[in-house]
N, C-alpha and C positions, 0 to 999 in steps of 0.2 A: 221189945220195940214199942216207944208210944203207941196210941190206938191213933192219933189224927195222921205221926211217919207213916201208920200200917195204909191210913187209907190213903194219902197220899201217892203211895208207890201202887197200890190197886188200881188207882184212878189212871195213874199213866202208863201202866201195861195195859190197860185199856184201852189206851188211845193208840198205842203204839202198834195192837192186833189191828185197831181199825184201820190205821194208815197202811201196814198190809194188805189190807182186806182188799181197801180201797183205792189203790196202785192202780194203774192201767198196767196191762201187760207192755212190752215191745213189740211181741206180735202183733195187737191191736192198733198199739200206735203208729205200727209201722202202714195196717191196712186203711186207716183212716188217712196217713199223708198220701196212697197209693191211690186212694180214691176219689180224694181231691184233685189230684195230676191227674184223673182221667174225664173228670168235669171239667175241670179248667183249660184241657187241651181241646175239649169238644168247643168249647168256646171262643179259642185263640180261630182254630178253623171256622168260624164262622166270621171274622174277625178277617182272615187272612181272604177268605172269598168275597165277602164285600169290600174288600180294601184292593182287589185285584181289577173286577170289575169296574169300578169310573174311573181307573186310570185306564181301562183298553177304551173306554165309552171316550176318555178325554183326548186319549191318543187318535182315536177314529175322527174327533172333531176337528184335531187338530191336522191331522192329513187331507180331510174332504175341503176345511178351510185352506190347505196349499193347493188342492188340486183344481179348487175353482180359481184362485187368485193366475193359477198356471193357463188356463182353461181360458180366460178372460184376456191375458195378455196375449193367447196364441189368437186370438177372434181376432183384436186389435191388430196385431202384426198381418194376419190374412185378409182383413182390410184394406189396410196401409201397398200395400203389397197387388191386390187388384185394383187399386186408383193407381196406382204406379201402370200396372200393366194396360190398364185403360189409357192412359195417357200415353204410350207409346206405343197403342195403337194410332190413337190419333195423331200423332205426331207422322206415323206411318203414311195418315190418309189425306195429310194434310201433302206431303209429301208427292204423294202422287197425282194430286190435283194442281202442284205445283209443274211436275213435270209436262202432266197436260195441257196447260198453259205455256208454258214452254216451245212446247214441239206445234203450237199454233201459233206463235211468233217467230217459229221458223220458215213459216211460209212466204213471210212478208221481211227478212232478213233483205238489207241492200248492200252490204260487204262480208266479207268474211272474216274483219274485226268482230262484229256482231252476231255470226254464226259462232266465230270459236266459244264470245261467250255465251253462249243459249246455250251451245254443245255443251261445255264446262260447266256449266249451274245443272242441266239436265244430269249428267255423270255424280255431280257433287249430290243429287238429288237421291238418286241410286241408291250410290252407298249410305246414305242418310239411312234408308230404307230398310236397307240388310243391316244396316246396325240397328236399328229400332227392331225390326224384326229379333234379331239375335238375343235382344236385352228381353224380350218379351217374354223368347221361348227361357230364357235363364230365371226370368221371374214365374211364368208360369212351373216351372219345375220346382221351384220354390214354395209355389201355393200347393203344389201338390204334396209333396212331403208335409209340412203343416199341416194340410185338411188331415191327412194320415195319421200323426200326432197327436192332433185333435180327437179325432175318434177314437185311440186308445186311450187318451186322458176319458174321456165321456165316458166310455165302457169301464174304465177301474173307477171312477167316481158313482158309477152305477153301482157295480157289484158293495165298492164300501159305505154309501147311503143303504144298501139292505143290510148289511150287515151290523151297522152301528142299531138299524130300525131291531135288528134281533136282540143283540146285548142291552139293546135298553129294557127290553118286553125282559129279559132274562134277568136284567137288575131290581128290575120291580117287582118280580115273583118271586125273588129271594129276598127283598127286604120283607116284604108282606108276610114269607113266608119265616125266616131267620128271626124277627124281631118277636115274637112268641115263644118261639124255642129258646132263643139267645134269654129273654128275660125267666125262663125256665129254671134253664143253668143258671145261671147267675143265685139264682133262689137256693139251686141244692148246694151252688158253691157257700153260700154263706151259711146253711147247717152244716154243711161239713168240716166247715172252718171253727163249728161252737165246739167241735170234739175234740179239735187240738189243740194243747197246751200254747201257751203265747211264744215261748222260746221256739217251739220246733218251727210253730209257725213265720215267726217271722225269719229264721234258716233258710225253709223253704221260697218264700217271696224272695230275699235277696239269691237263693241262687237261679231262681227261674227270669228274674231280672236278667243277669248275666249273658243266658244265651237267647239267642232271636227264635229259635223253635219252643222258647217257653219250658223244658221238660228239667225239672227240680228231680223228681223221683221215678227211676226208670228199673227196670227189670236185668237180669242177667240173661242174653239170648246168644247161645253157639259159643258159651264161656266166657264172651266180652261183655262190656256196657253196653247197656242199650240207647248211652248218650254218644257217648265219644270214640266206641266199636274197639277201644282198646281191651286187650285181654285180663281177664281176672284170675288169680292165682288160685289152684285146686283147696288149697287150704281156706282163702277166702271165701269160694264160694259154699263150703261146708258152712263156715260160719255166717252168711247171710240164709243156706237151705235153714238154719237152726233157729231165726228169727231171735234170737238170744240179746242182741243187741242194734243198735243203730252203723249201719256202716256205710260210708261214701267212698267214691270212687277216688283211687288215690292220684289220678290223671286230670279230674274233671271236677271232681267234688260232690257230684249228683252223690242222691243216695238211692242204695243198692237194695232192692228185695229183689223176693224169690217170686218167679213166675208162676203159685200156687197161695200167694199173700191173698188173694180176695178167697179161696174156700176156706180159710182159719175161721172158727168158729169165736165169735168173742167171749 
């Protein structure tokens, strides 16, 4: 053999131990996407609690904002409703100030054309009376119910002004408190992200994309997915115990390690 063929093919078994050498396992690879999914879940959770929080804070707003608008119209109507029942009172009094005048121009009556109608305006007075009266006690029953109303509108408007006053105090010790942490994670998620190959990585983003709970790489638990709870076949789960290779879920797609992947030594 030439001496420059000799060194030629030396140089590339060379290279070719080193590209062994320097392989990443599968079990590594597999511990570093497991590890990522478990930062980036801690994240979605922080993600999912501040994002739950000022929709109950806005929903609160939005309730206390119907229940004064509710609150405001019942004052008006129980207003509205004792100017009515005041005025028939008065209507009442005026009524019988009518009658009393009445029954003193029946002293001085000189036929009994002019008594029928005293008598008859007197009678007509009456009833005027029991009806005003009647309308009175239908409106006071009225004001009653309403005030009633009212005071349970007052008392849930109470209870949800304390309660929106708690979820707010709770939304600001979590921001205060989450937005440290939250920029934490985010830190380990980006080294952890330098350890893995670009292909696997972006696998994993597109299948974490897919589902709303975020989980790309989940464990095998009670023989199913620990995505989708559908069951793993005995043969399968030999070969994810083995770490030997990459494997997903044939239901779901996630991918599969063994619930012992983080003690693998690298």
């Amino acid at each position: 053999m030439h001496k420059n063929e000799y060194q030629s093919c030396a140089i590339l078994l060379i290279m070719a131990k080193a590209v062994v050498h320097t392989e990443i396992p599968i079990a590594t690879k597999l511990k570093h996407l497991y590890e990522l999914q478990l930062i980036d879940s801690e994240i979605d959770k922080i993600k999912v609690l501040k994002g739950e929080l000022p929709m109950i804070v806005s929903d609160l707003e939005d309730e206390i904002s119907g229940l004064n608008i509710r609150l405001s119209k019942l004052q008006n109507a129980i207003s509205d409703l004792e100017k009515e029942a005041g005025n028939f009172k008065t209507s009442a009094k005026a009524s019988e100030d009518a009658i009393k005048k009445y029954e003193k121009q029946l002293d001085g009556v000189k036929n009994n054309r002019e008594f029928d109608a005293l008598t008859k305006e007197i009678n007509m007075q009456r009833l005027e009376i029991q009806l005003f009266e009647k309308r009175k006690k239908e409106v006071d029953e009225q004001i009653k119910m309403k005030k009633q109303n009212l005071d349970g509108i007052k008392d849930r408007l109470k209870l949800k002004q304390a309660e929106i006053e708690e979820k707010k105090a709770e939304l600001e010790k979590i921001i205060e408190k989450t937005d440290k942490e939250e920029s934490a994670l985010r830190s380990k998620s980006d080294k952890s992200r330098k350890k893995i190959e670009a292909r696997l990585l972006h696998a994993y983003d597109t299948i974490r994309k897919r589902y709303r709970n975020g989980l790309s790489v989940v464990t095998v638990k009670r023989n199913a997915c620990g995505g989708c709870f559908n069951q793993i076949p005995p043969q399968m789960q030999l070969e994810i115990g083995l770490n030997k290779k990459i494997i997903a879920c044939e239901h779901c797609g996630r991918v599969l390690v063994d619930e012992l992947i983080l003690s693998i030594e690298e």
